[in-house]
N, C-alpha and C positions, 0 to 999 in steps of 0.2 A: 369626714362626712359633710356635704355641703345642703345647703338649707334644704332644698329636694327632699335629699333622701331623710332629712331629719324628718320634717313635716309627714313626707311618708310612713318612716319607723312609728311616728306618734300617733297619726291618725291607726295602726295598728294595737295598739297598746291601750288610747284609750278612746272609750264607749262615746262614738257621738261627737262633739265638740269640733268638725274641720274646720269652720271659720278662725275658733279661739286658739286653733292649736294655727291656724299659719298665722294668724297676728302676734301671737306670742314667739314664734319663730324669725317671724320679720325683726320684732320690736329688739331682741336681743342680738339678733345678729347685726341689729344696725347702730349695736352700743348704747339703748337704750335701758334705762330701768323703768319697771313698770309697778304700776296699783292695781290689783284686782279686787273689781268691790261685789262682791252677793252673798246673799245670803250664805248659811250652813250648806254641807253639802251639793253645793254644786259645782265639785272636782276642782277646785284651784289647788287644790296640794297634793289631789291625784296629777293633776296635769304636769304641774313643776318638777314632783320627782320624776314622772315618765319621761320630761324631758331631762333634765340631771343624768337619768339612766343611761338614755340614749344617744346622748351628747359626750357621754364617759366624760362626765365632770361631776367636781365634787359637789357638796348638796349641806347647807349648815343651816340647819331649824331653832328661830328661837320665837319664843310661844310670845307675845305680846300683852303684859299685864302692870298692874302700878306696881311691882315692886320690882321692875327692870331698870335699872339705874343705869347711867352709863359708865360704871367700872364692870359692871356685869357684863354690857354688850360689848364693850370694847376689850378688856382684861387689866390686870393687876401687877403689880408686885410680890412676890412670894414675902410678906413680912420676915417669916424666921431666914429665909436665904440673905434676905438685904443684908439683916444684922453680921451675917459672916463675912458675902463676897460684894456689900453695898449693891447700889441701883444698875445692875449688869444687865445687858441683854439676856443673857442667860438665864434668869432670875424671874425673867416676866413671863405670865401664865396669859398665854390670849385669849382672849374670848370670842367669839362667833364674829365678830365684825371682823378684825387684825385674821383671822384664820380665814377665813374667804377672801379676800383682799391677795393675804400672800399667797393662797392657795391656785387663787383665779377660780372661785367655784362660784354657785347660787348660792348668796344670803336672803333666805324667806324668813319673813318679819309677818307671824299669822297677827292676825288682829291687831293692826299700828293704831288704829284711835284708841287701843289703852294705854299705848303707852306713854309714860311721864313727856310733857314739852323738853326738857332737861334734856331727856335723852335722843328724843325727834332731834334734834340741833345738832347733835355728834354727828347725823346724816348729811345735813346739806353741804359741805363741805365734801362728804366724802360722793356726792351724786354729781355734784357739779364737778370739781376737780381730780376724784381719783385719788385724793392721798389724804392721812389723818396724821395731826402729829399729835401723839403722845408725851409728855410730861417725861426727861430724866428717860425717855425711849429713842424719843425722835420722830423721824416722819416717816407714815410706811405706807409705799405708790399700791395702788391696786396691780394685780400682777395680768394678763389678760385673760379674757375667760368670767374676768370679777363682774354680776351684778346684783342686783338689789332687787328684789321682786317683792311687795308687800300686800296685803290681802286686809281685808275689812269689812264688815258685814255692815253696812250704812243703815239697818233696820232695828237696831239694837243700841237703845240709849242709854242704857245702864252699865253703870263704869265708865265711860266713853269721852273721850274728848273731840273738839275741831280738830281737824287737821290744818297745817297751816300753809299757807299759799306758798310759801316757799319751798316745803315739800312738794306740793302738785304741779308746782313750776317747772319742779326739774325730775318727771319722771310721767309716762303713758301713763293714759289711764282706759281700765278694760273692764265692764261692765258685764257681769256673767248672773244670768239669771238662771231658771231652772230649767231642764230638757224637756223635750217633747215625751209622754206615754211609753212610745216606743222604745224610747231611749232607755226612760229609767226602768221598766220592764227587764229587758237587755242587762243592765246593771245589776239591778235583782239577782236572776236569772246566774249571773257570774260567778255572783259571792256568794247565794245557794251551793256553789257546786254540784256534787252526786247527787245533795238531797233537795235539788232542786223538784218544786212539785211542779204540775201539769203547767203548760202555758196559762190556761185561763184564771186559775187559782193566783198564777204572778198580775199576770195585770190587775185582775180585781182587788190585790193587794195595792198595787200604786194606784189605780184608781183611788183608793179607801184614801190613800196619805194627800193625793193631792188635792184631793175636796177638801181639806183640812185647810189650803191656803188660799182657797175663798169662802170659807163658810163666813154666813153672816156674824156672829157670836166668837168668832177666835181669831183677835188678834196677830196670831205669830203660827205658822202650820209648820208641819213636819217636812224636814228632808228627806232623800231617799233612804234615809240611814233608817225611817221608822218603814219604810215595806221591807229593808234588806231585815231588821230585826222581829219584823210581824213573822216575816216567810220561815226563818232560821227557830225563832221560838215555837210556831205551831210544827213545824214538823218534829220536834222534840217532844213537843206535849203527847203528840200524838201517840207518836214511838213510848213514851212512858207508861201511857194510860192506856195502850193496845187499842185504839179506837182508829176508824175514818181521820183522814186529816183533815177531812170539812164538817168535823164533830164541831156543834156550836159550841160547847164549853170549851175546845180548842182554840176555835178559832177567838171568841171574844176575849177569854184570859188571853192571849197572844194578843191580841188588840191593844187592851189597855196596858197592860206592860211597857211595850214599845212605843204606844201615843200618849201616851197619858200625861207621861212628862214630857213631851218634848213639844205641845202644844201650848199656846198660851191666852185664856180666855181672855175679853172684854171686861172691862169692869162696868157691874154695873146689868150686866144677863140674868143675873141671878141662877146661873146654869155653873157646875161643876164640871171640869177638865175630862170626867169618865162620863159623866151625863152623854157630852157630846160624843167621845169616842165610842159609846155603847149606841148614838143616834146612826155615825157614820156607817158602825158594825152592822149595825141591822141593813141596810141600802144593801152591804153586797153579800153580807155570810148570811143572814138569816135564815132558818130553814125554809123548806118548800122552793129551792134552787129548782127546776126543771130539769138543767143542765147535769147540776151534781158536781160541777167545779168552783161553788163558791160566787158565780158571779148571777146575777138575778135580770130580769128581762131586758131589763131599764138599760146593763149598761152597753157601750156600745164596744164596737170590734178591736176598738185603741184602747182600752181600759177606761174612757172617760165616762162622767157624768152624761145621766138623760137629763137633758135643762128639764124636764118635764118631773124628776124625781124629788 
């Protein structure tokens, strides 16, 4: 499959994204490894595996945190085998780094500013030249097909380190922020499946999440992952309680469930995590809808904010 028809298979697959999905096509095809930095949810590991998928190559995830060491990312020696058959090839257990290399697959590295400097450094070597050598192993070439794709959320400073210029040296960097309305709608819309409800009931669901990421009072707002769980929990509640699915007790418990933790207030508001999400709820669920789908006069045909609300 040549880069065409990749970018085409991808832009099929997934929701939105054609700039980031032919950069990310270029950037790999041109033997490049890449950073993708945004926040939560906005598809960098939907996008990679669609690509993996589509590319029929292999795909090796390792979650980024301080206790990745680098015998973890790289691999080990089986202790009880050494003591039989000593330090053999046979013997070493790979870890996510050495199995993508030999494999020639995607190693995704989610959230690299946690992980240990230590283990950053087993990287640059292997970014710059392709090959790592291992201790009593040897040296193992990247096989082709091998890259490195890492991800970071630059908006979250807890646990976190610099990254250091020697990594950024020697890998793109791809800046992904959030989708338009329509998009994240769409996305909704996907992972509802069947019980997916009316169109306007979805958008005034991302509408709800995305006012979360400028509201004055909250720090940190919700991805799409809190309309995909607002949408998926009220149609439950609903179905439970035999009620309307734009029952406010529906809809607001469904609210705060899904927002509640995933936002993160100001310090200093004197306002509570549901305070707000019970402020957002009222703008679109509130009773006295006109419409009857949850969304109330204010908002507009994209699922957005009235600046006037």
């Amino acid at each position: 499959m040549n880069d065409v028809e990749l970018a085409r298979e991808l832009r099929a697959r997934v929701v939105g994204r054609g700039r980031e999905v032919e950069v990310v096509v270029a950037a790999l095809s041109a033997g490049r490894h890449l950073l993708l930095e945004g926040p939560p949810g906005t598809g960098k590991s939907t996008l990679l595996r669609a690509l993996a998928e589509a590319a029929d190559s292999g795909f090796e995830f390792v979650e980024g945190n301080a206790e990745l060491t680098p015998a973890r990312l790289v691999g080990t020696f089986d202790p009880a085998a050494v003591l039989d058959a000593g330090y053999s090839p046979d013997v070493f257990l790979a870890g996510p780094l050495v199995s993508a290399m030999r494999d020639g697959s995607l190693l995704y590295l989610e959230e690299i500013n946690r992980i240990p400097e230590e283990t950053l450094n087993v990287l640059v070597t292997v970014m710059s030249e392709g090959e790592l050598h291992v201790p009593r192993l040897g040296a193992i070439h990247a096989a082709d097909g091998f890259h490195l794709v890492a991800a970071m959320n630059p908006f979250d400073a807890v646990g976190t380190a610099r990254i250091s210029s020697a990594v950024y040296d020697r890998c793109c960097r791809l800046a992904m922020g959030y989708q338009p309305a329509d998009d994240e709608a769409l996305i909704v819309g996907r992972a509802a499946g069947e019980a997916a409800p009316s169109p306007g009931f979805v958008l005034s669901a991302v509408s709800m999440v995305r006012a979360t990421r400028d509201h004055a009072d909250i720090r940190t707002g919700s991805s799409v992952r809190g309309a995909i769980d607002f949408t998926l929990l009220a149609s439950r509640l609903a179905a439970l309680r035999e009620v309307p699915l734009t029952d406010p007790g529906v809809t607001l418990d469904a609210a705060q469930l899904a927002l509640s933790g995933r936002i993160r207030v100001r310090e200093g508001c004197g306002r509570s995590a549901e305070d707000l999400v019970a402020e957002l709820w009222a703008r679109w669920f509130a009773p006295g809808d006109p419409d009857g789908d949850g969304a109330p006069s204010g908002a507009s045909p994209e699922g957005d904010t009235d600046p006037k609300a």
